[in-house]
C-alpha positions as CSV (number, residue, x, y, z in Angstrom):
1,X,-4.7,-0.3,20.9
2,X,-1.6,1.3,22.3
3,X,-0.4,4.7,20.5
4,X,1.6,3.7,17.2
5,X,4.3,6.1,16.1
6,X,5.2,6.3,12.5
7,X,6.8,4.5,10.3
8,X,9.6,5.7,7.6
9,X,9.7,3.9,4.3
10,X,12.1,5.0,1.6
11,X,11.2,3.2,-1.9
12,X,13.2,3.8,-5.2
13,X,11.1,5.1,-8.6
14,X,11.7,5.8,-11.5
15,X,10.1,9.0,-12.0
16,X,9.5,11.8,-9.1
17,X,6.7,13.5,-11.3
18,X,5.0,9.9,-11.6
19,X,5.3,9.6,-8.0
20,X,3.6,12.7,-7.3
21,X,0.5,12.1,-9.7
22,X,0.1,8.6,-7.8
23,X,1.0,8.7,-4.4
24,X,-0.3,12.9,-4.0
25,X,-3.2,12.3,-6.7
26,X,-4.5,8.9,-6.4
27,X,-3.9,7.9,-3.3
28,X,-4.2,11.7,-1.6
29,X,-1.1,11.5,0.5
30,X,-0.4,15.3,1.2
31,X,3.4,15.8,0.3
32,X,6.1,17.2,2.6
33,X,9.3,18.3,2.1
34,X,11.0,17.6,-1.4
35,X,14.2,17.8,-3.6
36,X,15.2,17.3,-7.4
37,X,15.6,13.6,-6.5
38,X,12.9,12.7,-3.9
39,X,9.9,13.5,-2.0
40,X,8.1,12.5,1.2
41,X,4.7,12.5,1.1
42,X,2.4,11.3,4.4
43,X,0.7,8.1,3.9
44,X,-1.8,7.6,6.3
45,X,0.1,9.3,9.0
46,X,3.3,7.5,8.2
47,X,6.6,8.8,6.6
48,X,6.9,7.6,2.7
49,X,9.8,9.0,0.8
50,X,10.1,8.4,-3.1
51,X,13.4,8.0,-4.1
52,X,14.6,8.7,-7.6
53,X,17.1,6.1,-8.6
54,X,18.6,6.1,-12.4
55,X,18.2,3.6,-14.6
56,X,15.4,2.3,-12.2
57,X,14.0,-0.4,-14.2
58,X,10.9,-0.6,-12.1
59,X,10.2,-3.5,-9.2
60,X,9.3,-6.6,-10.4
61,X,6.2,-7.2,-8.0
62,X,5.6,-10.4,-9.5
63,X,8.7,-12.4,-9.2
64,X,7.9,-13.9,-5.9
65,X,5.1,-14.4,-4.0
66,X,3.7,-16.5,-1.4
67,X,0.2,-18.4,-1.1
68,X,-2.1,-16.9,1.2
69,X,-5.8,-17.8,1.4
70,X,-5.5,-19.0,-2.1
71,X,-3.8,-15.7,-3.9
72,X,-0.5,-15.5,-4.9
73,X,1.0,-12.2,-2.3
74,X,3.6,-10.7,-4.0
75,X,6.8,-10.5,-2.0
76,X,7.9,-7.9,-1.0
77,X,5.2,-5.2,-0.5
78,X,4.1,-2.9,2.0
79,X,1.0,-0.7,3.0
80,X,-1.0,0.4,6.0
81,X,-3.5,-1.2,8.0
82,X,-6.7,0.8,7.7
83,X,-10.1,1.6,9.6
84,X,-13.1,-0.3,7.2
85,X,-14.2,2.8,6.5
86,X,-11.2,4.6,5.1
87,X,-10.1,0.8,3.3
88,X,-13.4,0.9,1.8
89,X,-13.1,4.2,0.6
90,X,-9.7,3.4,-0.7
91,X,-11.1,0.4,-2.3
92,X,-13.5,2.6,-4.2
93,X,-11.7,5.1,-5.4
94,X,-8.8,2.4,-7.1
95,X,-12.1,0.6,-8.8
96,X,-13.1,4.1,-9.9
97,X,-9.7,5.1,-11.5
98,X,-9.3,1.6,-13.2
99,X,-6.3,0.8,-10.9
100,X,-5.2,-2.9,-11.9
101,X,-5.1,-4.9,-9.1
102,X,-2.9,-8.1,-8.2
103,X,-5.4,-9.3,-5.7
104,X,-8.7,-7.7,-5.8
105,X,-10.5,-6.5,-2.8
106,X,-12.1,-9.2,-1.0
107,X,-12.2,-10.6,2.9
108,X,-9.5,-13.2,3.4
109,X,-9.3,-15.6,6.6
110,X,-13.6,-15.2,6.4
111,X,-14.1,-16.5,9.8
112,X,-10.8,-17.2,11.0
113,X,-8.5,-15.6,13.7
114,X,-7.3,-12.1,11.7
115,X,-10.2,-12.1,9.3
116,X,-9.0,-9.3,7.1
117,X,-10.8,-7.2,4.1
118,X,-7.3,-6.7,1.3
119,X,-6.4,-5.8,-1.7
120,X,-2.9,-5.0,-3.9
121,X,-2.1,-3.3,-6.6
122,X,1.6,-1.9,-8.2
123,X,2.6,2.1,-8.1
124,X,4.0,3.2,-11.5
125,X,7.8,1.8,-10.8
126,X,6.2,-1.4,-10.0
127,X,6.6,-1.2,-5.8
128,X,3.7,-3.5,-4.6
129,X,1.4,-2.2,-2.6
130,X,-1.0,-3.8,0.3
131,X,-3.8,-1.9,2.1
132,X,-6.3,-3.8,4.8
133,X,-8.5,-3.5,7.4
134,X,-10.1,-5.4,10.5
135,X,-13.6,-5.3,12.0
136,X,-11.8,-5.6,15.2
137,X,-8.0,-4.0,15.0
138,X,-7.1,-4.6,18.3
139,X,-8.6,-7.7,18.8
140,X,-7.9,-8.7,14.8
141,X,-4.6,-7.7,13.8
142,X,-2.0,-10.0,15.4
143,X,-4.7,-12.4,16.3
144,X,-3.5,-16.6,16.4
């Protein structure tokens, strides 16, 4: 797979502290630089900043969604595509902390062109997240 450079992603939440506790805590993104209103902390060797916005109400995840392989993905979300390993690891550690998921972790596409072990689950201001994996990322990931 050719060298991918990083993505940035700023999100809006509601609380910074929250933030920190799940994306630095749960998740063990290491955080960079910061301010009273927003931090960036590295997600899997991309750029995530948190933004605080007022009056943030919190996403509503669950207002749309698509089928896929017979879930209902919310829309919109983001995430990283993982190694098994480290998505496995993931996986255990949200099962371990009680995270409530919107889609549990299971293989979707079993089989099938981009076979794909995924799960979801919110942050505290309700941003949907996605993390997955192939067997076979280069040959997996944008397979037909």
């Amino acid at each position: 797979m050719p060298v991918t450079t990083p993505f940035h992603l700023a999100i809006p939440v509601r609380d910074i502290a929250e933030s920190r506790d799940f994306y630095g805590g749960l998740l063990g993104c290491v955080e960079g630089r910061s301010a009273e209103r927003w931090v960036d902390f590295n997600l899997f060797g991309h750029q995530l900043v948190c933004h605080r916005a007022d009056n943030y109400p919190g996403a509503n995840a669950t207002s749309a969604s698509n089928p896929v392989d017979g879930h209902d993905v919310p829309v919109p979300h983001f995430g990283v595509v993982l190694e098994m390993a480290q998505w496995r690891t993931l996986a255990q550690r949200l099962q371990a902390a009680q995270v409530r998921f919107l889609i549990e972790p299971h293989v979707r596409f079993a089989g099938q062109p981009g076979e794909q072990a995924t799960l979801f689950f919110l942050d505290p201001s309700g941003n949907a997240l996605e993390f997955k994996a192939f067997a076979d990322i280069d040959g997996q990931l944008f397979a037909t």
